[in-house]
Phi, psi and omega in degrees: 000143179298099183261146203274068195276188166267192204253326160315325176303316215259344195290300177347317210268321221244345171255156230199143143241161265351052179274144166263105197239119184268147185220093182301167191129048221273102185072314148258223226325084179261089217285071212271002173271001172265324175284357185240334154306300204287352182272321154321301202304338206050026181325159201199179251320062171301150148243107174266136183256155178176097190318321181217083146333091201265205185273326154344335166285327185292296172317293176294351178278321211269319185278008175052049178257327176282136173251327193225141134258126170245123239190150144206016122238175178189140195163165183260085160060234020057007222219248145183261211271123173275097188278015181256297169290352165283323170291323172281332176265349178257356200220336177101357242237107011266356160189161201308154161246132162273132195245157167216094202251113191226155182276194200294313185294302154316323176294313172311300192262343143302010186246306143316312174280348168306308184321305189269012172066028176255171189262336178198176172244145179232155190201176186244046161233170202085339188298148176052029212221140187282314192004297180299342172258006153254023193213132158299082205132017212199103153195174207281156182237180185215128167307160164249018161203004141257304220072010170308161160255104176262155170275148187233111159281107193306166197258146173257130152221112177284166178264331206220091127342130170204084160282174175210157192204189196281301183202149138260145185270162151345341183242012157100002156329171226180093176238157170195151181203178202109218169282060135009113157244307201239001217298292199338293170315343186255315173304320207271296150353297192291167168237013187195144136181179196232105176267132176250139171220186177287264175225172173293119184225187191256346161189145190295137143288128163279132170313133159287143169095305211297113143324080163279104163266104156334140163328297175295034181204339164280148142268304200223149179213127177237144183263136171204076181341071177147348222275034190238349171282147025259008164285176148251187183241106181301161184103316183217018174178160194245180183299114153329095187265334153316334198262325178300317185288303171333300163340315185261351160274357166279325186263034165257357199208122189315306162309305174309310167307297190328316178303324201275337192291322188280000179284280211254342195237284163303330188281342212278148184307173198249167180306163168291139146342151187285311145031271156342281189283327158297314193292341180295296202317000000 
C-alpha cells in the first residue's frame, strides 16, 4: 500500500545507486521535481530509462547520477539538442554514458509486457533497420501460427518508477489524466515507485480518460505543487515554454549548468514534512 510522504523521503527510501530507474511522462506531468531530489541526494551509477529523455535528463546526466541510458529518442522540445547528454557521450564529461538505443515502439512494448509479467514483447518493427544488431534485448521471433518473423523485445523492470500526476487520496490512490504516455506501464513494471502529485485530496472524481493507479501498486506518494515544472500538469498548470528555450544556453557551458545546479537544485529550500502533509489531507 502507498505510503504518504515527502518527497525527500520517498526519493530516500525508494532510490538507490545503481537502481535502475524510468521517469515517466510524455509532454507533460514530467516528473523534474523528483528528478532534482534525486540529484540533491546525489545518487550515482543510475540506469536511467525514458522514452523520450528531455531535459530532466540532462540534468541528471549533467549532475553524474547516470551510467547507462535506455532511450529512444532525446532531445529539448522544440528546441534541439541536450548539451549536457551530448558532453557526456562525446567528452566523457562528467564521466562516460553507455547508450541502449531502442525505437518508440520497441520502448512501448517493453514496458507492457514488464507490466503483464512476460519475458519480452512482440512487434513488426527493427525489421530492415541495423537496431538489432546493435542493441540488446532484440532478436527475431517466428510466429507459431502464421510463420511470420517478428521481433521479440525483452520486458522492462525497473527497481524504480517515478511519474508525477494531478491528485491523489488519502489512501494513496493515484489519478492522472490528459496526454498519458507510458507511466501506468512503467509503475506496474517496477518494484518500487514514487508518484508525485499536485495535491491530496479526500476522494478521486472520476474523469473521461483519466488513469487511476490503485494504492496497491504505489509505494510512495509525495505532494509536491508544481512538480512537473517546466512542463505541465493539466488542470493546474501551463508549459513553461521560456524555460525550454532558456535550457539551452544554460546546459551548453559547463560552469553555467553548474551554477544553475548549485541555484536552483541544490540551494533550494526542503519540502514539508510528511507531518505536514498528512495533516493537509
Amino acid at each position: 500500500m502507498a505510503e504518504i510522504v515527502t518527497l525527500a523521503e520517498a526519493i530516500s527510501a525508494a532510490i538507490g545507486d545503481g537502481d535502475t530507474v524510468a521517469m515517466e511522462g510524455f509532454t507533460h506531468l514530467i516528473p523534474h521535481a523528483a528528478g532534482h531530489e534525486v540529484i540533491r541526494q546525489r545518487r550515482r551509477d543510475l540506469t536511467l530509462i525514458r522514452m523520450t529523455p528531455d531535459i530532466i535528463y540532462d540534468q541528471l546526466i549533467g549532475a553524474g547520477c547516470a551510467r547507462k541510458l535506455i532511450f529512444s529518442w532525446a532531445g529539448n522540445p522544440g528546441v534541439g539538442s541536450l548539451h549536457r547528454f551530448r558532453d557526456a557521450v562525446q567528452n566523457s564529461w562528467p564521466h562516460p554514458l553507455e547508450l541502449e538505443e531502442h525505437s518508440h515502439a520497441g520502448m512501448a512494448n517493453r514496458f507492457a509486457a514488464g507490466a503483464a509479467g512476460l519475458p519480452f514483447g512482440v512487434l513488426r518493427g527493427y525489421r530492415g533497420t541495423s537496431l538489432p544488431a546493435h542493441t540488446a534485448g532484440v532478436a527475431d521471433i517466428i510466429c507459431p501460427f502464421t510463420g511470420e518473423t517478428l521481433t521479440a523485445v525483452s520486458a522492462l523492470r525497473p527497481d524504480v518508477a517515478v511519474i508525477h500526476a494531478q491528485q491523489a487520496d488519502k489512501h494513496g490512490n493515484v489519478q492522472y489524466w490528459g496526454i498519458s504516455g507510458v507511466q501506468k506501464e512503467a509503475v506496474l513494471a517496477s518494484n518500487r515507485s514514487v508518484v508525485t502529485v499536485e495535491e491530496i485530496v479526500d476522494s478521486l472524481e472520476p474523469r473521461p480518460g483519466a488513469v487511476v493507479l490503485p494504492s496497491w501498486a504505489v509505494s510512495y506518494v509525495a505532494a509536491v505543487p508544481g512538480g512537473a515544472h517546466p512542463s505541465y500538469a493539466l488542470g493546474y498548470s501551463v508549459r513553461d515554454n521560456d524555460f525550454y528555450v532558456a535550457w539551452d544556453a544554460i546546459a551548453r557551458d559547463r560552469e553555467r549548468f553548474a551554477a544553475w545546479l548549485d541555484e536552483h537544485v541544490y540551494d533550494r529550500e526542503p519540502v514539508r514534512q510528511a507531518s505536514e502533509i498528512v495533516a493537509a489531507c
